[in-house]
N, C-alpha and C positions, 0 to 999 in steps of 0.2 A: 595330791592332798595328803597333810599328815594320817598317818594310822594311826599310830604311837600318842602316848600320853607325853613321853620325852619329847618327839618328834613335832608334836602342838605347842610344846612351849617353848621347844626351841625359834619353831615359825613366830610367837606371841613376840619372842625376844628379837628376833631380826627385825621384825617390821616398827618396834619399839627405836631399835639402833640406827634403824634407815631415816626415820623422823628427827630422830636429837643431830645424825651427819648432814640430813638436808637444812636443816635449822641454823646449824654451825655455818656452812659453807653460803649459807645465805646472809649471812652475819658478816663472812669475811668479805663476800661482794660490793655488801652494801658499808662495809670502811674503805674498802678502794675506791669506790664512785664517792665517797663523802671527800674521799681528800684530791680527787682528781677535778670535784667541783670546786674545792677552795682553790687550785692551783690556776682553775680559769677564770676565777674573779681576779687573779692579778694582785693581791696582798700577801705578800712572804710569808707576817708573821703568823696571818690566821692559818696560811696552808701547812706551816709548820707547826703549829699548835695542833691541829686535823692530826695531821701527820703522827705527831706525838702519842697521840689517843688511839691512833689507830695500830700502830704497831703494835700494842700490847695483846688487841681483840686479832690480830694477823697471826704473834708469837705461839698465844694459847692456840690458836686451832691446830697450827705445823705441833705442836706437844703432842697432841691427842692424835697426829696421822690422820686428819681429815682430808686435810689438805698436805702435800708433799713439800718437806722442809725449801727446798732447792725453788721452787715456784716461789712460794712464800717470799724467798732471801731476793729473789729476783726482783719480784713488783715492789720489794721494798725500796730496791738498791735504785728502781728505773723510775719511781715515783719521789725519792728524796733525789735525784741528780734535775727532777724540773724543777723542783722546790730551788734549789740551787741557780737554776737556771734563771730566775725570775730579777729582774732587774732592782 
């Protein structure tokens, strides 16, 4: 347990920062399932429309290092080549 007056507010401020990363990382989940569900309806334009929107909410988190740039470039690259894929 903190002692420290510093030591409390630094604990105040972690668990602060641990809320706004789970929040984040919940945010980037929930655009990879929004666009993985328009890819299995089977309509290009809407999944690349998804797609579109969702990159931006993907880009911001890999900024802030929530989430690791390299994963991020991944599920982008692996969720626009089904977009791609679609007839």
């Amino acid at each position: 347990m903190a002692n420290t007056a510093q030591a409390r507010k630094r604990a105040r401020q972690a668990e602060a920062t641990r809320m706004r990363n789970a929040s984040l990382k919940s945010a980037l989940r929930t655009a990879v399932k929004k666009v993985k569900k328009a890819i299995a309806t089977g309509d290009k334009a809407a999944a690349a429309k998804t797609m579109l929107e969702s990159q931006s909410v993907m880009d911001k988190i890999a900024d802030k290092k929530i989430a690791h740039k390299n994963m991020v470039s991944r599920t982008k690259s692996r969720l626009s080549s089904a977009i791609k894929a679609l007839a």
